[in-house]
PLY file of the C-alpha trace (Angstrom):
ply
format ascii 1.0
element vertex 72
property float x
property float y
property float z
element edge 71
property int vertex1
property int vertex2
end_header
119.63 76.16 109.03
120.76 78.54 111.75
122.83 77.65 114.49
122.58 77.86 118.52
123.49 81.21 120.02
127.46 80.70 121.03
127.98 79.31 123.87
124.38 77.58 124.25
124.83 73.52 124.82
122.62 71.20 122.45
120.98 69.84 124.73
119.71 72.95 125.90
118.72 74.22 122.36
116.42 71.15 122.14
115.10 71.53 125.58
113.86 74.99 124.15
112.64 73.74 121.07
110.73 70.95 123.07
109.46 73.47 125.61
108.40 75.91 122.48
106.29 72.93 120.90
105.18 70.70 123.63
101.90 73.07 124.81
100.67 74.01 121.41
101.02 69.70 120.47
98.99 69.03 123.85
96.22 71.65 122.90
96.03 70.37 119.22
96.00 66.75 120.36
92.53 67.73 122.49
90.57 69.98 120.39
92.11 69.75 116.59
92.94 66.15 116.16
89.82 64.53 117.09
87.64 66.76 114.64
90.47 65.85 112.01
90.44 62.20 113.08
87.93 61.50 109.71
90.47 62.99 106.79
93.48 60.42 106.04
96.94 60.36 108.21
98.95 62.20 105.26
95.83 64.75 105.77
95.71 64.89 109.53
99.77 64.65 109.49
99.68 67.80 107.23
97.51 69.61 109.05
99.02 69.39 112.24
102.51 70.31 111.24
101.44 73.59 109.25
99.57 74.50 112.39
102.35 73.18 115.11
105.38 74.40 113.19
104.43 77.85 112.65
103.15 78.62 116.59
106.30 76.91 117.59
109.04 78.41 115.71
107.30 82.40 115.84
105.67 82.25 119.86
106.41 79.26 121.74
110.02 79.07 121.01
110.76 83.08 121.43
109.21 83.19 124.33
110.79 80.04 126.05
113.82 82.22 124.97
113.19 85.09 126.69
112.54 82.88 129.72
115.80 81.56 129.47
117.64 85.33 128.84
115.94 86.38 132.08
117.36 83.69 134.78
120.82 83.94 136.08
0 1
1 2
2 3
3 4
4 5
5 6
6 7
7 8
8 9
9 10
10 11
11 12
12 13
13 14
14 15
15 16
16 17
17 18
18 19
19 20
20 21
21 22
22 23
23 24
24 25
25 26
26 27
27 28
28 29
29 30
30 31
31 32
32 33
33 34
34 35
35 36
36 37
37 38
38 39
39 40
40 41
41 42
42 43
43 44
44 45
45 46
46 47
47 48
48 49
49 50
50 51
51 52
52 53
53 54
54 55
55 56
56 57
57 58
58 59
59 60
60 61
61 62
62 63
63 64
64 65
65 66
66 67
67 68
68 69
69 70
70 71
């Protein structure tokens, strides 16, 4: 597990990682989960982290990053 950059409070490091997720969870929520809403939980559960996890951690997170690296 990696750590946050020195210097970089907790709390902001999971204000990041909520700001990386929470747009990509929105959009899934309105056009993914109700054409999943048939298949199981576990099913619909998997799905959605294998597609959330993956946009989070390699676009929205990055870029809420470079956000952040921009402001004074």
């Amino acid at each position: 597990m990696s750590t946050p950059p020195k210097g970089r409070p907790r709390w902001l490091t999971a204000l990041v990682v909520w700001a990386g997720l929470f747009p990509f969870s929105m959009v899934y929520g309105l056009w993914a989960a109700p054409a999943l809403a048939h298949l199981p939980v576990v099913v619909q559960s998997l799905a959605s982290s294998a597609v959330l996890v993956p946009l989070a951690v390699f676009v929205g997170i990055p870029a809420v990053d470079a956000l952040l690296r921009r402001l004074p």
